[in-house]
C-alpha positions as a LaTeX table, in Angstrom:
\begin{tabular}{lrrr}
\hline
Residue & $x$ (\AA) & $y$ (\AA) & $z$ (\AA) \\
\hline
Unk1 & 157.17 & 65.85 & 39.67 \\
Unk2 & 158.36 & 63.89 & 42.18 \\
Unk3 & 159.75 & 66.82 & 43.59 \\
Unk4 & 156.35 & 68.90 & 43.76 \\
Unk5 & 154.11 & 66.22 & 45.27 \\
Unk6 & 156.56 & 65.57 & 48.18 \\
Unk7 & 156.38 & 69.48 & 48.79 \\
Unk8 & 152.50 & 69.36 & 48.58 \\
Unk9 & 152.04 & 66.02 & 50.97 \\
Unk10 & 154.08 & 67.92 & 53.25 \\
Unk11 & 152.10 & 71.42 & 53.46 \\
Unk12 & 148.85 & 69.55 & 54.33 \\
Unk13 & 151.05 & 67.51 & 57.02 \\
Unk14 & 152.00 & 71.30 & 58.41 \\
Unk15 & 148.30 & 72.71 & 58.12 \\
Unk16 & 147.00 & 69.46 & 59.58 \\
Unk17 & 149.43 & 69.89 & 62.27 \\
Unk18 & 148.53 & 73.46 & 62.58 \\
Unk19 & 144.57 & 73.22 & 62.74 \\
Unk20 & 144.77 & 70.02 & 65.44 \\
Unk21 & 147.02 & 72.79 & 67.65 \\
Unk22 & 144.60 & 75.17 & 67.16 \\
Unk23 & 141.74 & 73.57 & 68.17 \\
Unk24 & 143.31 & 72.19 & 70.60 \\
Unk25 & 144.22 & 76.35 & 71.77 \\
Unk26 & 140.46 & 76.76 & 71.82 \\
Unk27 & 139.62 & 74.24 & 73.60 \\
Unk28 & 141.67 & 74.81 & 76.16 \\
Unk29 & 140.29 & 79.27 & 76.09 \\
Unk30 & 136.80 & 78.26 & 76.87 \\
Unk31 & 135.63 & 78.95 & 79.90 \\
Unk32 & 133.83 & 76.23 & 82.34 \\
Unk33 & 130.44 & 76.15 & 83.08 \\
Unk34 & 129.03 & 78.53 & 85.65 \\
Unk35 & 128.55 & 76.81 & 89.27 \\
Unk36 & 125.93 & 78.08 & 91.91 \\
Unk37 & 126.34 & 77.40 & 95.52 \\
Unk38 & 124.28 & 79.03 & 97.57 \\
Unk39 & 122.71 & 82.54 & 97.77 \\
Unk40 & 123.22 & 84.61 & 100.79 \\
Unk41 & 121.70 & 87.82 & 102.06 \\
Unk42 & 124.00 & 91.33 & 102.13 \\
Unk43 & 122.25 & 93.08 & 104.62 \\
Unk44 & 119.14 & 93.34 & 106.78 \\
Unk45 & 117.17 & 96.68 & 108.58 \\
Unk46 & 117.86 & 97.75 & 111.23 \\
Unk47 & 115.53 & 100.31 & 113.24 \\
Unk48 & 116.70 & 102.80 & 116.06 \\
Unk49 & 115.23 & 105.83 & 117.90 \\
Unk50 & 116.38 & 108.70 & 118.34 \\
Unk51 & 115.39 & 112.96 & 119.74 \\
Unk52 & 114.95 & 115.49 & 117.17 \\
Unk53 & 114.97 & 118.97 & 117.93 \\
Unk54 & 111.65 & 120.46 & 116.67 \\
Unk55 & 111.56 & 123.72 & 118.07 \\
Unk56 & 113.93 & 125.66 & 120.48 \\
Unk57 & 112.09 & 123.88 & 123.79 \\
Unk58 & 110.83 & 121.04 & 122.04 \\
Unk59 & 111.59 & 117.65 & 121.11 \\
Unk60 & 110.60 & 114.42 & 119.74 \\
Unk61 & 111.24 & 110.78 & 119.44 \\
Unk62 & 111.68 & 109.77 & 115.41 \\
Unk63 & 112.83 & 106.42 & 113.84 \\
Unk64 & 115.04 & 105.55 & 111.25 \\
Unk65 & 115.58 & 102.08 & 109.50 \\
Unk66 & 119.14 & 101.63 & 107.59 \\
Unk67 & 120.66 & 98.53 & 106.29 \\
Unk68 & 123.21 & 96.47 & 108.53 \\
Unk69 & 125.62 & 94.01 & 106.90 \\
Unk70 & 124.24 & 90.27 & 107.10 \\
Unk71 & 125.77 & 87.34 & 105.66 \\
Unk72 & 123.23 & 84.38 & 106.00 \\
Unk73 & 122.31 & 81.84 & 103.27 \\
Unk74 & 118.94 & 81.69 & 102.19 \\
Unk75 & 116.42 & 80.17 & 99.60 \\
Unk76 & 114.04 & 82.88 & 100.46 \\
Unk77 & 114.23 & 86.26 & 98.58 \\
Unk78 & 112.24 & 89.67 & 99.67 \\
Unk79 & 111.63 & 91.60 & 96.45 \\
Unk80 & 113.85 & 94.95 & 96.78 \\
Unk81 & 116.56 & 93.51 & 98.76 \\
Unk82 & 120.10 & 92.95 & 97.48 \\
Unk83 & 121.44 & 89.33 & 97.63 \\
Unk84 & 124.91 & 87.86 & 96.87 \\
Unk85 & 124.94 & 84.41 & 94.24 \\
Unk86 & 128.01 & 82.27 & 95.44 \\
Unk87 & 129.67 & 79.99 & 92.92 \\
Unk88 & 131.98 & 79.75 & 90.53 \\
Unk89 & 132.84 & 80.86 & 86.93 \\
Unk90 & 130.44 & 83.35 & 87.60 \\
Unk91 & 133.05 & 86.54 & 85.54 \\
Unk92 & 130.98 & 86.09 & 82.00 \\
Unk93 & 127.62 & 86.05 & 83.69 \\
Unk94 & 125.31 & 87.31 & 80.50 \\
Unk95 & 121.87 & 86.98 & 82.27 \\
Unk96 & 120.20 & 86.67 & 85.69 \\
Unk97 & 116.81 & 84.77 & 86.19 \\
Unk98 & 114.18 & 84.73 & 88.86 \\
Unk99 & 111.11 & 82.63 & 88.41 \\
Unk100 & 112.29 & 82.83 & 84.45 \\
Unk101 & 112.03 & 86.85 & 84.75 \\
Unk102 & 115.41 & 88.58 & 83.41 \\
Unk103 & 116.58 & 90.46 & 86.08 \\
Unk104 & 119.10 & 93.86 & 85.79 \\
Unk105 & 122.66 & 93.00 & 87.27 \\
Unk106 & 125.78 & 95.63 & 87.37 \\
Unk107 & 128.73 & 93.79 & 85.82 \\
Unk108 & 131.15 & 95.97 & 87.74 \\
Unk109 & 129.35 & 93.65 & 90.87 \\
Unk110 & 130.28 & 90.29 & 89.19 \\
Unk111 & 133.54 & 88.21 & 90.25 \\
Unk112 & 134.38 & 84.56 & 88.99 \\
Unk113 & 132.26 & 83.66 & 92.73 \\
Unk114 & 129.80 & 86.10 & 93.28 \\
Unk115 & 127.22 & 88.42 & 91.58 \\
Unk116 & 125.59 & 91.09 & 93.21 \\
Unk117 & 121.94 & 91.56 & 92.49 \\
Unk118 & 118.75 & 92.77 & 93.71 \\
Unk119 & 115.54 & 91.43 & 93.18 \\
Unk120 & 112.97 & 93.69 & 91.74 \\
Unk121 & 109.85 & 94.09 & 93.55 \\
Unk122 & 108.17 & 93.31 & 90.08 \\
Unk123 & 109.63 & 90.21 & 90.26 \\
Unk124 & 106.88 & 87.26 & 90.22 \\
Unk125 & 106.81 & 85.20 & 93.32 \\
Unk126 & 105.13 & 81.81 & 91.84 \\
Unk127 & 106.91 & 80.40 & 89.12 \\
Unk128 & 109.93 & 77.44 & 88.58 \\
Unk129 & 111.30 & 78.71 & 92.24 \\
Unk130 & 114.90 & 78.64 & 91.03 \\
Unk131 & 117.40 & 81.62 & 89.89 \\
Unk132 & 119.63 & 81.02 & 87.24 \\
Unk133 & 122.84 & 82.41 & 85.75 \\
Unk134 & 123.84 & 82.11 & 82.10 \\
Unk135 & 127.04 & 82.46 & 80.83 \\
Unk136 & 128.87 & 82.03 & 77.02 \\
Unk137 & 129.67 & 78.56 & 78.58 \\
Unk138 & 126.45 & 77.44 & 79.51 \\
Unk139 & 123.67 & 77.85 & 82.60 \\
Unk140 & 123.19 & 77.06 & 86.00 \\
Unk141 & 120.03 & 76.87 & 88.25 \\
Unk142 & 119.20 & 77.01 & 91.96 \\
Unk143 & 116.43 & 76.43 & 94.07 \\
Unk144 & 115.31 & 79.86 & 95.34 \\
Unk145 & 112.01 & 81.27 & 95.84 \\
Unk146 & 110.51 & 84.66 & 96.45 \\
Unk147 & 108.20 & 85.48 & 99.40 \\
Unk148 & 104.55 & 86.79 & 98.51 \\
Unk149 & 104.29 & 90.06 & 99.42 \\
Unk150 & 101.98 & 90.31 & 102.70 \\
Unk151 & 97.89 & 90.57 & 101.08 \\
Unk152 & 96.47 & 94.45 & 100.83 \\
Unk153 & 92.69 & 95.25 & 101.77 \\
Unk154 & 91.39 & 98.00 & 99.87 \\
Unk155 & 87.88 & 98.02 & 100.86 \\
Unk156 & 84.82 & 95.73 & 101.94 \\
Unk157 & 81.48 & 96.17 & 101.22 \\
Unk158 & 79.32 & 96.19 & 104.46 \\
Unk159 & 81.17 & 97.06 & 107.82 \\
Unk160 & 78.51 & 94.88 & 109.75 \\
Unk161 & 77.05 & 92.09 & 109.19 \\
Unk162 & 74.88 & 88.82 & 110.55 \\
Unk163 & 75.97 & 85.40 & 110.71 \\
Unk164 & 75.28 & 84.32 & 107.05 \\
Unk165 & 75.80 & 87.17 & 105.31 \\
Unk166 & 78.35 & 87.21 & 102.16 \\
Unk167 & 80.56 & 90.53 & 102.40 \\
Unk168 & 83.25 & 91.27 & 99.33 \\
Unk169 & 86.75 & 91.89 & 100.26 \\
Unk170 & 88.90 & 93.90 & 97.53 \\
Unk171 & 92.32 & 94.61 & 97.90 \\
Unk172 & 95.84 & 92.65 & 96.15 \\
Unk173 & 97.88 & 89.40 & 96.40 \\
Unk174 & 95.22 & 87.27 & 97.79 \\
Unk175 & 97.11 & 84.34 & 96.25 \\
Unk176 & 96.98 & 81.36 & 97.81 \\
Unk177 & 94.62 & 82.56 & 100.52 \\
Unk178 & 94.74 & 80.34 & 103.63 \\
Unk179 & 92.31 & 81.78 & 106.00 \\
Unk180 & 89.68 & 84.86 & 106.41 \\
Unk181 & 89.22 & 85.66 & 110.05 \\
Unk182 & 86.89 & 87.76 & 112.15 \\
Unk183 & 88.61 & 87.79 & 115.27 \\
Unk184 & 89.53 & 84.79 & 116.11 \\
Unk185 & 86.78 & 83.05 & 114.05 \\
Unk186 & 87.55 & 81.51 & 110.51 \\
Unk187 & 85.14 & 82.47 & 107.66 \\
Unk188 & 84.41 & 80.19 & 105.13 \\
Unk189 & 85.87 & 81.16 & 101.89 \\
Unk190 & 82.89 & 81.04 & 98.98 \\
Unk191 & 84.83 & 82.56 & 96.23 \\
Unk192 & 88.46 & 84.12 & 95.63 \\
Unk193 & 90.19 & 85.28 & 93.11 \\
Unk194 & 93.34 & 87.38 & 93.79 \\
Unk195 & 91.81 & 90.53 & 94.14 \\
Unk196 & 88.69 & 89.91 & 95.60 \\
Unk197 & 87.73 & 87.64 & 98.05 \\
Unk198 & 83.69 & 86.13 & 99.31 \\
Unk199 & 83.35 & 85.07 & 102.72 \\
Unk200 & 80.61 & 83.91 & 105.08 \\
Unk201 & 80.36 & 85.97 & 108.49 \\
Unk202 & 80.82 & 83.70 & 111.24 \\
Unk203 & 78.33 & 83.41 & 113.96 \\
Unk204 & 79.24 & 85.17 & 117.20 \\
Unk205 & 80.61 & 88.04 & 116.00 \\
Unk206 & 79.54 & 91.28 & 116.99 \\
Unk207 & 82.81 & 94.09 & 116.86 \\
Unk208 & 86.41 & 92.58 & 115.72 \\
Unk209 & 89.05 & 92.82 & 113.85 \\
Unk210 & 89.06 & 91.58 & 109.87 \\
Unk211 & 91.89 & 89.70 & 108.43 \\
Unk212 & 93.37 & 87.95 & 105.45 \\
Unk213 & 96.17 & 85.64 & 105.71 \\
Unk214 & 98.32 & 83.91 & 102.69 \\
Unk215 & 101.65 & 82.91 & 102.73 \\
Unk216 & 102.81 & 86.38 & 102.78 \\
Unk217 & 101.52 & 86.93 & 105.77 \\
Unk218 & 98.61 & 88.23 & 107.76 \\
Unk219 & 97.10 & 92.12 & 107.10 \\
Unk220 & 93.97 & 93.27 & 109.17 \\
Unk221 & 91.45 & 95.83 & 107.81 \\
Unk222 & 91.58 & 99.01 & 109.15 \\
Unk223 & 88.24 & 99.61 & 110.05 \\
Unk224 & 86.75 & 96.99 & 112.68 \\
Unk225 & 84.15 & 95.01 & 112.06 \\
Unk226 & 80.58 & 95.44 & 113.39 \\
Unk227 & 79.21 & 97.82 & 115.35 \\
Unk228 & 80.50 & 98.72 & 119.60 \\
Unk229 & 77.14 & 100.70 & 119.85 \\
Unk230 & 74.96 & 100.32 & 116.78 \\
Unk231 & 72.67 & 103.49 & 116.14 \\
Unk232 & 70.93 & 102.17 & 112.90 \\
Unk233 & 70.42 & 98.73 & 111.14 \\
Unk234 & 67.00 & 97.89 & 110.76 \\
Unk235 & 65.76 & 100.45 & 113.02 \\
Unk236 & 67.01 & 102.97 & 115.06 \\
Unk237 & 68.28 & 102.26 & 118.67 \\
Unk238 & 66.56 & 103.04 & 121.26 \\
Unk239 & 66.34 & 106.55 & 122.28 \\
Unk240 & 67.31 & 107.56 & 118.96 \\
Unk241 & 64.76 & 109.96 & 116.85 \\
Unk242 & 65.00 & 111.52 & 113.66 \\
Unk243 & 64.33 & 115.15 & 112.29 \\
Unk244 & 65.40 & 118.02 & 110.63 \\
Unk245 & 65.05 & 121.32 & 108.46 \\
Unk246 & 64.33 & 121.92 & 104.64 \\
Unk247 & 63.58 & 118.57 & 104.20 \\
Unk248 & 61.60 & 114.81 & 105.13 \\
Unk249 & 62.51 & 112.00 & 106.69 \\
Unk250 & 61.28 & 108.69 & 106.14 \\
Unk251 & 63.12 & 105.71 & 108.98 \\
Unk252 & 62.25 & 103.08 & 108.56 \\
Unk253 & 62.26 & 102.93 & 104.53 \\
Unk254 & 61.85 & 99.97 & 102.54 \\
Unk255 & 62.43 & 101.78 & 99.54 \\
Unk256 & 66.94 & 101.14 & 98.94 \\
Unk257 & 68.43 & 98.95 & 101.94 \\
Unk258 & 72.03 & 98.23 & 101.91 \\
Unk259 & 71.64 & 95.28 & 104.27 \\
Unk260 & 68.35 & 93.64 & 106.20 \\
Unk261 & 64.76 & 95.00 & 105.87 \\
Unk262 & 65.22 & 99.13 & 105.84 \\
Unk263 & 67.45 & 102.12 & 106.06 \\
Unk264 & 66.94 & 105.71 & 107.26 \\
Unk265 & 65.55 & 108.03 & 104.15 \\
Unk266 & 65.76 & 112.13 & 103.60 \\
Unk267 & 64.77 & 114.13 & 101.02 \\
Unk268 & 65.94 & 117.35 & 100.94 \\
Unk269 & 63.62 & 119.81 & 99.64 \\
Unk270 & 65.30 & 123.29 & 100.62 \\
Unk271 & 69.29 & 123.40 & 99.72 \\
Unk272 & 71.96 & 123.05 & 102.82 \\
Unk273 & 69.01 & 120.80 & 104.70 \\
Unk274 & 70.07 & 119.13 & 107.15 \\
Unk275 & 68.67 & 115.46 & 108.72 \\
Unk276 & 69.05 & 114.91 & 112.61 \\
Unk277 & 69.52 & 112.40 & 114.44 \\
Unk278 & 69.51 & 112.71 & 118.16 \\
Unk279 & 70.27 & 110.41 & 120.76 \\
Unk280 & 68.32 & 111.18 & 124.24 \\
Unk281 & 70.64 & 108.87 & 126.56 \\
Unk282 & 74.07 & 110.58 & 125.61 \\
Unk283 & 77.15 & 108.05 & 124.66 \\
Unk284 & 80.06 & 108.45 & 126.07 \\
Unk285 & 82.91 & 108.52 & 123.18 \\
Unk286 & 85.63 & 107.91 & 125.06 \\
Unk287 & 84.86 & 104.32 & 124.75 \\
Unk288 & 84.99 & 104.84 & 120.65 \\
Unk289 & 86.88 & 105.46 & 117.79 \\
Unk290 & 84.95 & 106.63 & 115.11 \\
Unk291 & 81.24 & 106.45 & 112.89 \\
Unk292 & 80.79 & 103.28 & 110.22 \\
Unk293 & 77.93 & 104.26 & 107.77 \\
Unk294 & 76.69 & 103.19 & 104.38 \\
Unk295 & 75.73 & 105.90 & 102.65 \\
Unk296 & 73.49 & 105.82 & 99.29 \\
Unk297 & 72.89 & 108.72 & 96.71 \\
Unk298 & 69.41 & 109.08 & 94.89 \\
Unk299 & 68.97 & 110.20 & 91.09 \\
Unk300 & 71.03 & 113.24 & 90.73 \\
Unk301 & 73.46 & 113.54 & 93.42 \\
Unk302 & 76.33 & 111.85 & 91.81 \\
Unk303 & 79.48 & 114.15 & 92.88 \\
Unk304 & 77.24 & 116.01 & 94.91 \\
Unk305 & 78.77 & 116.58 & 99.12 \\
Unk306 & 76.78 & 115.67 & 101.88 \\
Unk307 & 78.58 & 116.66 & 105.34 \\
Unk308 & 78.29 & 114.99 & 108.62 \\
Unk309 & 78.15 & 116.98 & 111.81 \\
Unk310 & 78.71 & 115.53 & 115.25 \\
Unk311 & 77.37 & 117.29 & 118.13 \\
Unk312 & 76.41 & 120.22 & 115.96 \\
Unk313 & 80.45 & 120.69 & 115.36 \\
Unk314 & 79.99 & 122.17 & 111.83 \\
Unk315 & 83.24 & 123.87 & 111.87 \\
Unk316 & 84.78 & 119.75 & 111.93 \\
Unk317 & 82.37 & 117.87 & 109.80 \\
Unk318 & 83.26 & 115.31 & 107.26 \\
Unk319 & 82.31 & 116.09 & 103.94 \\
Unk320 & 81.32 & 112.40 & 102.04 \\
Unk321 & 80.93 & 112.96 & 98.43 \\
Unk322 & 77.78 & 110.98 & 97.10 \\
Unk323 & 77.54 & 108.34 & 93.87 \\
Unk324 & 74.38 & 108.30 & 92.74 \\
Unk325 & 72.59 & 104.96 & 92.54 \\
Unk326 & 75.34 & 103.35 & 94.63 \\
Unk327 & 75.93 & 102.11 & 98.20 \\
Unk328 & 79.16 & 103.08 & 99.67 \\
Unk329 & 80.50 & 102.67 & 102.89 \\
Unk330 & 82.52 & 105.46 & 105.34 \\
Unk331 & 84.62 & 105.00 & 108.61 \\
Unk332 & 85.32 & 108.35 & 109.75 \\
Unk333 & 87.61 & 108.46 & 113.21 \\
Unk334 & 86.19 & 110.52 & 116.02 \\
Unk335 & 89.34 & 112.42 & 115.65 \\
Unk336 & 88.39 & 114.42 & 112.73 \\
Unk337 & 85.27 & 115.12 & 113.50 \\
Unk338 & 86.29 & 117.15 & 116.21 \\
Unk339 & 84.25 & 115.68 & 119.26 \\
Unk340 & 84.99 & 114.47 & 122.69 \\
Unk341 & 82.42 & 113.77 & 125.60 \\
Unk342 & 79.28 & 112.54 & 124.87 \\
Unk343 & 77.31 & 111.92 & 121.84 \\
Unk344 & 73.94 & 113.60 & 121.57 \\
Unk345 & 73.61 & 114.32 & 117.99 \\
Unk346 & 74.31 & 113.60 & 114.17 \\
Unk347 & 73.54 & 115.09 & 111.33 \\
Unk348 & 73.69 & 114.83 & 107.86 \\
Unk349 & 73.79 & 118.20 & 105.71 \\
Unk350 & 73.42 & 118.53 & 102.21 \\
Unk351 & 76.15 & 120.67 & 101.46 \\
Unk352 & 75.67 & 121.43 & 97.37 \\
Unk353 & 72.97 & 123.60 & 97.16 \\
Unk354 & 70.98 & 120.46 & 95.41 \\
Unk355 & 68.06 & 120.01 & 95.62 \\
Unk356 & 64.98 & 118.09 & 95.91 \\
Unk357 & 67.95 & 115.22 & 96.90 \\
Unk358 & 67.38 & 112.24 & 98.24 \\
Unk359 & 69.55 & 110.09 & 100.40 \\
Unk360 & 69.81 & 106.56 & 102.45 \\
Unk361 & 71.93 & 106.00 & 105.18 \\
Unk362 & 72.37 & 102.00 & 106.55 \\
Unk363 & 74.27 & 100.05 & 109.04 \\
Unk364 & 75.43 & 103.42 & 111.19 \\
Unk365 & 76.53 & 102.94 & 114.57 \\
Unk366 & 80.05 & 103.58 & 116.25 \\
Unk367 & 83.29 & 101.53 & 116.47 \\
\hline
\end{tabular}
């Protein structure tokens, strides 16, 4: 008996030994937590010229942008870039974070010091402003932040515009707005929202340049603001008369105004009418780029193609495609309307075969 209980105190001695070993083993197998150091760039654009051939006796200039190796550390990230994070026990990396958003990695880019990764251009740039690594041993974070893509202007609702007025600015990532400016005049800010933005037009401006700034930068509209030479607003300009064929018109109308007191009305009452506007002291367009116009479709006409004709051109007019019951506004460039010299003469064709039509043209002039 004696015998048999020495023999049993001395297995559990054995597996006691045995199990403190072995933890002790896998203790000493698990891997320390991840470290992050810093996170540096891996390359940056750079942009050279250079002659293509385009024809047997012709040639021109093209440019091409390709990546050139850059190792600089940053806290900054630009969404679509690659970027290198420096640390240590980095091999088991399981997960990548920005702003708390899993992020795609190749683990055939991942070393025990660096991982390779690029950050989407989904990737959401408010957030915790860190990027973190997980591992089976644990996490690490690291204060990074990505830059707001620069602000996007779709559209705005008037092209001109008295000091006062409240114009609507549509467009993307007006986050964090900092400044509206018409020229160099800042616009008080009446309402924002990230898409669309309210503003007051400053006084003193006449024709400039519209832009949006945020921390992603600065973007100006495409289309100027205001008129160079205004044609229409409340009235027409001086030596400018109205007419036409297979149809009426009515300028000044009080009936649908875009902006002010009146706009310029036609109703067409023979199909492919056309309204004319002439101009008796010719412009000369050199000093312009293109026509601004708000343009308004009566009952009816929705879909329906009116075309404008410069300097009876009608081989190069712009074809503007009417909603009906809705204001919209057109900046067509000079360029594809096919004039140069002076201008004498616009006209406005209805160019569906619909008729009786009625339409309402506001704020036209040149820019």
């Amino acid at each position: 008996m004696k015998t048999i209980l020495s023999y049993a105190l001395a297995l559990c001695g054995f597996i006691g030994l045995v199990s403190v070993f072995t933890a002790c083993q896998s203790n000493d197998e698990v891997d320390p937590a991840p470290v992050i150091n810093r996170v540096r760039t891996v390359s940056r654009d750079s942009a050279y010229t250079y002659t293509v051939q385009t024809s047997l006796t012709a040639t021109t200039t093209a440019t091409r942008t390709i990546p050139v190796a850059l190792d600089s550390t940053t806290t900054l990230g630009q969404p679509g870039r690659l970027y290198a994070i420096i640390g240590e026990n980095l091999q088991k990396t399981k997960a990548v974070y920005f702003n708390d958003v899993s992020v795609y990695f190749n683990p055939a880019f991942v070393t025990s010091t660096s991982i390779m990764v690029a950050i989407p251009v989904t990737t959401p740039f408010s957030g915790s402003n860190k990027v973190r690594v997980e591992t089976a041993s644990g996490q690490a974070e690291f204060g990074f932040s990505i830059k707001q893509p620069f602000p996007t202007i779709t559209n705005v609702d008037q092209l001109a515009g008295k000091a006062g007025d409240i114009i609507t600015i549509t467009g993307t990532i007006f986050d964090n707005v900092s400044a509206v400016n018409f020229g160099t005049a800042n616009a008080e800010i009446t309402a924002k929202t990230p898409t669309e933005l309210k503003v007051k037009v400053p006084t003193g401006v006449t024709s400039t340049t519209l832009t949006v700034t945020t921390p992603g930068g600065t973007t100006a509209y495409s289309v100027p603001f205001g008129f160079k030479y205004a044609l229409f607003e409340d009235d027409l300009t001086t030596g400018f008369t109205s007419g036409g064929w297979n149809g009426k018109p009515t300028v000044p109308s009080k009936e649908v105004v875009k902006r002010g007191t009146a706009s310029m009305q036609y109703d067409y009452t023979g199909g492919f009418g056309g309204f004319q506007n002439f101009i008796s002291a010719p412009v000369a367009l050199a000093n312009y780029t293109g026509i601004k116009l708000a343009l308004y479709g009566g009952s009816g006409t929705d879909g329906k193609i009116i075309k404008m004709v410069v300097n009876g051109n009608y081989d190069n007019g712009k074809q503007l495609v009417l909603k009906s019951g809705t204001w919209q506004t057109f900046a067509v460039p000079l360029s594809e309307l096919g004039v140069t010299g002076n201008l004498t003469e616009i006209t406005f064709q209805e160019f569906s075969g619909n008729v009786p039509e009625t339409i309402y043209v506001d704020d036209l002039g040149l820019y």
